[in-house]
Biopython code that builds the backbone (N, CA, C, O; Angstrom):
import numpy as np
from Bio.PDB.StructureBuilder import StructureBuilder

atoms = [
    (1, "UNK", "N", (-5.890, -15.385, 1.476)),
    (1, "UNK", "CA", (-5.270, -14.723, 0.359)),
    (1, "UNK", "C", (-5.900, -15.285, -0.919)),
    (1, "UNK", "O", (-6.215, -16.457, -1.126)),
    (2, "UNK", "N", (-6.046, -14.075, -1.861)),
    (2, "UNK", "CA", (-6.886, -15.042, -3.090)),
    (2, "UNK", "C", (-5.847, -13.922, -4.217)),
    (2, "UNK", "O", (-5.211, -12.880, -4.057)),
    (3, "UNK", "N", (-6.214, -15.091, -5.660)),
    (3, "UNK", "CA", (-4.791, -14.546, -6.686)),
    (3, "UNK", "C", (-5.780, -14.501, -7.662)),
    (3, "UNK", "O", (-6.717, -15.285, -7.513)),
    (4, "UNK", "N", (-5.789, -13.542, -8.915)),
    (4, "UNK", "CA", (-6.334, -13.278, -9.812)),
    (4, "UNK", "C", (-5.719, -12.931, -10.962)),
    (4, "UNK", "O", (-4.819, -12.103, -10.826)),
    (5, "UNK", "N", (-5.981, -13.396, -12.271)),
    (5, "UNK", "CA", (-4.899, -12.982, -13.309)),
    (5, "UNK", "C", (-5.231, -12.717, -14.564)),
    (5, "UNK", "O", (-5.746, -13.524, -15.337)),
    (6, "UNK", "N", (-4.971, -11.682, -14.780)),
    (6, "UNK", "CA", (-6.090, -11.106, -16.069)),
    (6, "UNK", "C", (-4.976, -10.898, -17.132)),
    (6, "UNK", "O", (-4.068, -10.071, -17.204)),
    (7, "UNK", "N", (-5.472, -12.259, -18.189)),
    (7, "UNK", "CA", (-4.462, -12.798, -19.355)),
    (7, "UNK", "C", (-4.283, -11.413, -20.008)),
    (7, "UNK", "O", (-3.104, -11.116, -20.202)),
    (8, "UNK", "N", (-5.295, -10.409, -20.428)),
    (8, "UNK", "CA", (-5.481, -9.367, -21.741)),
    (8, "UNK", "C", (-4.217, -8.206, -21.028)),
    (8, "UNK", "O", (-3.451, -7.632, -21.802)),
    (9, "UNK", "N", (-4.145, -8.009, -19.767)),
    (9, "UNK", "CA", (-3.719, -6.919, -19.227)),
    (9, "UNK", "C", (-1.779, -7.467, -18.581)),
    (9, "UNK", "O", (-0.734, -6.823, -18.481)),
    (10, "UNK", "N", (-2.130, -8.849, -18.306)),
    (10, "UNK", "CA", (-0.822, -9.784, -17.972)),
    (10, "UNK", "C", (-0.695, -8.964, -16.727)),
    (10, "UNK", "O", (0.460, -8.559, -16.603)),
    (11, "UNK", "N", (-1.632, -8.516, -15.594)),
    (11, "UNK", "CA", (-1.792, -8.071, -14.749)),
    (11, "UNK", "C", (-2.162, -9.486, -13.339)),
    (11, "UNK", "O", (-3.122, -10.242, -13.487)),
    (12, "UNK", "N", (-1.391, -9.571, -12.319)),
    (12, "UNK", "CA", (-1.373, -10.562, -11.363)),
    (12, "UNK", "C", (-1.932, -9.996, -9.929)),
    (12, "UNK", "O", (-0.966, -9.503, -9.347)),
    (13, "UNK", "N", (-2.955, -9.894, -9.245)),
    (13, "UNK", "CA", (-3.359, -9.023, -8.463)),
    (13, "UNK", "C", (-3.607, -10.392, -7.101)),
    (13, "UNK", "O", (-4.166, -11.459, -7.355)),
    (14, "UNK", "N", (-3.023, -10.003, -5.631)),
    (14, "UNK", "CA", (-2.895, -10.500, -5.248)),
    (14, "UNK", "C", (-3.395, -9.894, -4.011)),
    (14, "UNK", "O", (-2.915, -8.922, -3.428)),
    (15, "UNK", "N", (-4.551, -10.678, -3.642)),
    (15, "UNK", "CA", (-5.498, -9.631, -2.367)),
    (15, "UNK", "C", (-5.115, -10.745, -0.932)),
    (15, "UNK", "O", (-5.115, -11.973, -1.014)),
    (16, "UNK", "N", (-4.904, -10.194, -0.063)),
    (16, "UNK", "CA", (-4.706, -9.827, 1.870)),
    (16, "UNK", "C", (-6.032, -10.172, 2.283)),
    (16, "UNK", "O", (-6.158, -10.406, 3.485)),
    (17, "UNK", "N", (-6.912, -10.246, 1.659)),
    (17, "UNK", "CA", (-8.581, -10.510, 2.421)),
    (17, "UNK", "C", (-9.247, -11.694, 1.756)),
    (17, "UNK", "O", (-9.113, -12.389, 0.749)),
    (18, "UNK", "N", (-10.244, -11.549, 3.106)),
    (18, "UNK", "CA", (-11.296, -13.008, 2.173)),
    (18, "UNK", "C", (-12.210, -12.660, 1.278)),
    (18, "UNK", "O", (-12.622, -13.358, 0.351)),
    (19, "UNK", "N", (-12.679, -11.063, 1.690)),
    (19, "UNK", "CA", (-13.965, -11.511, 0.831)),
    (19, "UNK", "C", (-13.475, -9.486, -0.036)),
    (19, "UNK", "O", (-13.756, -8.328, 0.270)),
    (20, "UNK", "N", (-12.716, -10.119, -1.069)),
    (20, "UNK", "CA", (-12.616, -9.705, -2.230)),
    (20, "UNK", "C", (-13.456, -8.635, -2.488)),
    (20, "UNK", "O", (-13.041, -7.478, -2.423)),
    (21, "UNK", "N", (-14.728, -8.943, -2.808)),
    (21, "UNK", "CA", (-15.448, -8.090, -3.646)),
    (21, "UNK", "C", (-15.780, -6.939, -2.049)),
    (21, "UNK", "O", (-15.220, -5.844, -2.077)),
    (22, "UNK", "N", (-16.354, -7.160, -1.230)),
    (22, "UNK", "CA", (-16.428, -6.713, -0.381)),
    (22, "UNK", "C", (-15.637, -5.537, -0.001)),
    (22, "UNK", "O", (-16.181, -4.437, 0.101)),
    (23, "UNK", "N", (-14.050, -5.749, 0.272)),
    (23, "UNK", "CA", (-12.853, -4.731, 0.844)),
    (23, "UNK", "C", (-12.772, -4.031, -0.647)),
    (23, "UNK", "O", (-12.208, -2.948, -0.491)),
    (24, "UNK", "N", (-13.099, -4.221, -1.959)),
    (24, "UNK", "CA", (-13.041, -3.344, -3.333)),
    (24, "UNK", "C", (-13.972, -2.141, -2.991)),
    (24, "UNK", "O", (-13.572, -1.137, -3.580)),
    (25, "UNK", "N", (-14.982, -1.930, -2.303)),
    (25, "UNK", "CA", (-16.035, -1.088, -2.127)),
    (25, "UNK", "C", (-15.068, -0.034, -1.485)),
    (25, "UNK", "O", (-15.276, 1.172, -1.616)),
    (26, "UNK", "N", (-14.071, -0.504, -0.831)),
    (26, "UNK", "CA", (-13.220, -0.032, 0.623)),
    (26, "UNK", "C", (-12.144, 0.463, -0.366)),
    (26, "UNK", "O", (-11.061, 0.599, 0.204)),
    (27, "UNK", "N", (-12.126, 0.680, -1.285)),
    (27, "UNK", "CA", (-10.866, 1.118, -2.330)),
    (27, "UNK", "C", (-10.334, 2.657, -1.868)),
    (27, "UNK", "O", (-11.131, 3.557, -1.601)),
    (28, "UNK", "N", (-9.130, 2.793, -1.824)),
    (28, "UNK", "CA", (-9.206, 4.071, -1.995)),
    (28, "UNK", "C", (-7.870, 4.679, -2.823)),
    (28, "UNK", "O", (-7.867, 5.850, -3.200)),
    (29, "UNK", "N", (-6.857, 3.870, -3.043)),
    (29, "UNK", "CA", (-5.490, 4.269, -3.592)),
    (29, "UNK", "C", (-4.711, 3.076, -4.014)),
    (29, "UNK", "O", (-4.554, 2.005, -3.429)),
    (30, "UNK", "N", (-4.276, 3.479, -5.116)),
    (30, "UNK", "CA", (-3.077, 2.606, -4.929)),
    (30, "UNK", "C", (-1.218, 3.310, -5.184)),
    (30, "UNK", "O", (-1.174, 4.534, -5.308)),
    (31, "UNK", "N", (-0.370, 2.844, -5.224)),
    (31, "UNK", "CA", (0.848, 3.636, -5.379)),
    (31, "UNK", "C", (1.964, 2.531, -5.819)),
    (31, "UNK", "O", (2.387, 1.435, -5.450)),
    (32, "UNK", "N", (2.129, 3.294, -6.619)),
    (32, "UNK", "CA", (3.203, 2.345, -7.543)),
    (32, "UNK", "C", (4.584, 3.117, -7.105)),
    (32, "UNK", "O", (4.748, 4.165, -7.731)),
    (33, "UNK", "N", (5.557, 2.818, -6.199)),
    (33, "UNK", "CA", (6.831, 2.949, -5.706)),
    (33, "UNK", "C", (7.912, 2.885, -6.758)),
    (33, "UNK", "O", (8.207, 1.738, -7.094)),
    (34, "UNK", "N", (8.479, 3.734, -7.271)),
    (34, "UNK", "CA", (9.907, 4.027, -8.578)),
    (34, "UNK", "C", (10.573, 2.752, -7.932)),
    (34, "UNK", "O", (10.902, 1.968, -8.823)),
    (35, "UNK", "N", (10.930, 2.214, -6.454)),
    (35, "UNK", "CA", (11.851, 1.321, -5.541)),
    (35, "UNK", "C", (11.044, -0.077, -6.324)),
    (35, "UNK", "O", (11.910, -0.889, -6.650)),
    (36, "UNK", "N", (9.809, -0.492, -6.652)),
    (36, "UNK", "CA", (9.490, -1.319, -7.450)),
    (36, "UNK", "C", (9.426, -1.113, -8.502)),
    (36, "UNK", "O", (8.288, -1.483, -8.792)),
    (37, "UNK", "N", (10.029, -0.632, -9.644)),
    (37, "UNK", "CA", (10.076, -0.204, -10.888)),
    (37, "UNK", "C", (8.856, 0.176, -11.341)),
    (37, "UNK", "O", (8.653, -0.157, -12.509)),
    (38, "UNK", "N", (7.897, 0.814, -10.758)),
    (38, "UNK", "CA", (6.542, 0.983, -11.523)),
    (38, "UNK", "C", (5.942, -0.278, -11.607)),
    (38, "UNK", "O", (4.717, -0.238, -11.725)),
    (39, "UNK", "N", (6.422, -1.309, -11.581)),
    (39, "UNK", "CA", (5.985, -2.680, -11.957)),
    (39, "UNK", "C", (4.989, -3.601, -11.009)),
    (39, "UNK", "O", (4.333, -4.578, -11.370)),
    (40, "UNK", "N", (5.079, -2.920, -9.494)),
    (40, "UNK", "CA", (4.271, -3.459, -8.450)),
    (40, "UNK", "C", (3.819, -2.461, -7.929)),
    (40, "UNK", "O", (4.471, -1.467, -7.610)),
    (41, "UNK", "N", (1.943, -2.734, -7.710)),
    (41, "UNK", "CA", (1.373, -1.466, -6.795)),
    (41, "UNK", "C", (0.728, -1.923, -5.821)),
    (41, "UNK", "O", (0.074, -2.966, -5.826)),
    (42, "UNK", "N", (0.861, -1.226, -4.984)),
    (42, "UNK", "CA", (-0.194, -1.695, -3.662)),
    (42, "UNK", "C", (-1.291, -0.885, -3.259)),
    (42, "UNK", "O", (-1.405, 0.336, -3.357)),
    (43, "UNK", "N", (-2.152, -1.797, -2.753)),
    (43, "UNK", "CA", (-3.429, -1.324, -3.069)),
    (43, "UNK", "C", (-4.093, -1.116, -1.725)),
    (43, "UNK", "O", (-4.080, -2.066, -0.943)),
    (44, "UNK", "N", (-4.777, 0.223, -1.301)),
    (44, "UNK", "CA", (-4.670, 0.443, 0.130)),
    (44, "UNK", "C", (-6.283, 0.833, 0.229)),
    (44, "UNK", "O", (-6.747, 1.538, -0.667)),
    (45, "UNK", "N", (-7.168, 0.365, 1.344)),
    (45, "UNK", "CA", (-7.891, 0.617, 1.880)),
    (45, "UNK", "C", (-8.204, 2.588, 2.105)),
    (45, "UNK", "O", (-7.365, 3.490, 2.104)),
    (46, "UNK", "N", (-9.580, 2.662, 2.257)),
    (46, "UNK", "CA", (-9.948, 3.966, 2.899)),
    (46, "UNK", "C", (-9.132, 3.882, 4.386)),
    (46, "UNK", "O", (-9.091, 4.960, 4.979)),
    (47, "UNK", "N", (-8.778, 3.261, 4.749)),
    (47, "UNK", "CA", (-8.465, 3.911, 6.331)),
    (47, "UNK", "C", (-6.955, 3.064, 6.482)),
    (47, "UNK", "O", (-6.372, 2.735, 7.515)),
    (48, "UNK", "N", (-6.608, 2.873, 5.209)),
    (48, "UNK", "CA", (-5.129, 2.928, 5.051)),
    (48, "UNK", "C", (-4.223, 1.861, 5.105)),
    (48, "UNK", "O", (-2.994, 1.862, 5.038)),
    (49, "UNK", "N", (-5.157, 0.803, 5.259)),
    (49, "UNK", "CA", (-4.856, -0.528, 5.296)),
    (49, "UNK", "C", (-4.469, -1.238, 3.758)),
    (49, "UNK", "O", (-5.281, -1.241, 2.833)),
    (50, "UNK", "N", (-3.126, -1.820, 3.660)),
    (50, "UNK", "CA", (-2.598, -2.593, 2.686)),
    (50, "UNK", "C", (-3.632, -3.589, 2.412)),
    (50, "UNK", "O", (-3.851, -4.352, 3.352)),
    (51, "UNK", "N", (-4.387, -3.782, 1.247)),
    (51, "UNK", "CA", (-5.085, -5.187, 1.138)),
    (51, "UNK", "C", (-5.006, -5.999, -0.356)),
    (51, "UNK", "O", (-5.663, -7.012, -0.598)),
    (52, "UNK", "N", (-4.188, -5.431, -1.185)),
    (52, "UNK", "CA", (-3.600, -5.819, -2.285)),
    (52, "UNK", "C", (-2.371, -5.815, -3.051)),
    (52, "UNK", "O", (-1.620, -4.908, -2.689)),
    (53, "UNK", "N", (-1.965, -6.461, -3.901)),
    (53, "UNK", "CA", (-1.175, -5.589, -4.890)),
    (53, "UNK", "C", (-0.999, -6.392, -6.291)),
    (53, "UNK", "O", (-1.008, -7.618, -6.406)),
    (54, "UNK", "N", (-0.828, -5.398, -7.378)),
    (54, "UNK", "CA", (-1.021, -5.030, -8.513)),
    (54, "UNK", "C", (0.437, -5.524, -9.182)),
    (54, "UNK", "O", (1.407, -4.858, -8.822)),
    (55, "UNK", "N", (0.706, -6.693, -10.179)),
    (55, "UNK", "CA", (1.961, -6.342, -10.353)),
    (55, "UNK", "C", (1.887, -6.812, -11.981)),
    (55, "UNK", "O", (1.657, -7.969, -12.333)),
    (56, "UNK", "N", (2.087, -5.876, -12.741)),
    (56, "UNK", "CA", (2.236, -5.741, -13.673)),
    (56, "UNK", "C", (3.409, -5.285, -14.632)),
    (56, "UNK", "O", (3.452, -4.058, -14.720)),
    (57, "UNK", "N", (4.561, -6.074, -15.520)),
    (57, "UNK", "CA", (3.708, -7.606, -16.161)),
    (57, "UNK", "C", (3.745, -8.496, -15.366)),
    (57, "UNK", "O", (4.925, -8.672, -15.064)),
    (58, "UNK", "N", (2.830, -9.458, -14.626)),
    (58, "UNK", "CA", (3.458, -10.251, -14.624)),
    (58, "UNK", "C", (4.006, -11.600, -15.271)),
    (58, "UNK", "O", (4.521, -12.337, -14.430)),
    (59, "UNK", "N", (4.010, -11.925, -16.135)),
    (59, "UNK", "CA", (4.435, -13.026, -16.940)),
    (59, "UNK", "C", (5.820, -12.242, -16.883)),
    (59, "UNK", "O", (6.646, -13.094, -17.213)),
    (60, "UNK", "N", (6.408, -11.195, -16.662)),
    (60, "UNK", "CA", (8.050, -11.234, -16.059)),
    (60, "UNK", "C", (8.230, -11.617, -14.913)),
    (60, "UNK", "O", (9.444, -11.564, -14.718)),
    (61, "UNK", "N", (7.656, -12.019, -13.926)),
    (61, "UNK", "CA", (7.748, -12.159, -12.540)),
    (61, "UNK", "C", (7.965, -14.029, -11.729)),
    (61, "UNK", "O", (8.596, -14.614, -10.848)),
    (62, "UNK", "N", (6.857, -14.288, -12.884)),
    (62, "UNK", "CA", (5.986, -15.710, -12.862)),
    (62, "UNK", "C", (6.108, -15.789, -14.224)),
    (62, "UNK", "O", (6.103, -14.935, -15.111)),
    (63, "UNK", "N", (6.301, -17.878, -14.208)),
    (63, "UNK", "CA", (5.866, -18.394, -15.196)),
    (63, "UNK", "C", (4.752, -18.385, -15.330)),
    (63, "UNK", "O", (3.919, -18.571, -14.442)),
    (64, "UNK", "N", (4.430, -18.030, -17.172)),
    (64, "UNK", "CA", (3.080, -18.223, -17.851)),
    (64, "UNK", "C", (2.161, -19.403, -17.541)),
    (64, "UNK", "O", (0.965, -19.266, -17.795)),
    (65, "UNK", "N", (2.561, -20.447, -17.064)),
    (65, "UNK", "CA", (1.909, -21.607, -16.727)),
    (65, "UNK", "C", (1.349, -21.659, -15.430)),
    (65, "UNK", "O", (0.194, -21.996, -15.168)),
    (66, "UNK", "N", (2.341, -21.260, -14.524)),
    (66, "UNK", "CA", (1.602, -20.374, -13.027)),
    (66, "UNK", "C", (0.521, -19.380, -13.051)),
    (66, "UNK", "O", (-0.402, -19.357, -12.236)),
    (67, "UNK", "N", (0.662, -18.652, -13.917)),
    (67, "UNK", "CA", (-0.733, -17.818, -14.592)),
    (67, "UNK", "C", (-1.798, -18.088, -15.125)),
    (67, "UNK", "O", (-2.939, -17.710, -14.858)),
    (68, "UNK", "N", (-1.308, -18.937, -16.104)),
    (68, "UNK", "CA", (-2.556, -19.738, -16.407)),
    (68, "UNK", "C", (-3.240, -20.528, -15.970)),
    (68, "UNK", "O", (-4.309, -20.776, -16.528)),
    (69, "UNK", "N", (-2.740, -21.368, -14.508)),
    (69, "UNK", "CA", (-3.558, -22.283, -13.847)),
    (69, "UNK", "C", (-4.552, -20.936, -12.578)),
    (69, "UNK", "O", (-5.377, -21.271, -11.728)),
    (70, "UNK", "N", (-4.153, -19.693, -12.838)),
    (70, "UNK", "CA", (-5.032, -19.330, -11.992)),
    (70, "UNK", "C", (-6.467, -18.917, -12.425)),
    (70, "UNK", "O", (-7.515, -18.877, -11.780)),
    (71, "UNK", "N", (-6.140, -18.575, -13.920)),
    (71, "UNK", "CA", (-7.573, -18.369, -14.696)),
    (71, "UNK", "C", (-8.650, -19.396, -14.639)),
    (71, "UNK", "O", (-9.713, -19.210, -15.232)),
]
sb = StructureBuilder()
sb.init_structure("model")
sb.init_model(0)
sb.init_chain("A")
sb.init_seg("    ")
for serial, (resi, resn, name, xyz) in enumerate(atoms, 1):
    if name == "N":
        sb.init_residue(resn, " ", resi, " ")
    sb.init_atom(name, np.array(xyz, "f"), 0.0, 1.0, " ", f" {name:<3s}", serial, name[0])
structure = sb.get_structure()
């Protein structure tokens, strides 16, 4: 599992795989569920496989200091 956190967007993206850049090629959707307030998306493979998710803000979710040690 690898965590990524992009200060400008306060976006916390949290990937299911090892090699990152790799399964991104493999992109094909993501879907933001009303049952997560719009606020979390998951991010699904061409052949339908869960391998991320998107949760934005997060600095509501997580402390700012948890965020910032991931940058």
């Amino acid at each position: 599992m690898k965590y990524e956190y992009d200060k400008e967007v306060d976006g916390l993206y949290i990937w299911f795989v090892d090699d990152v850049d790799g399964e991104k090629e493999d992109y094909e959707q993501e879907i933001w569920p009303i049952e997560l307030k719009n606020e979390i998306g998951l991010l699904f493979s061409k052949r339908g496989k869960l391998f991320g998710l998107e949760i934005m803000p997060a600095s509501k979710y997580f402390e700012q200091k948890q965020l910032d040690d991931m940058i």
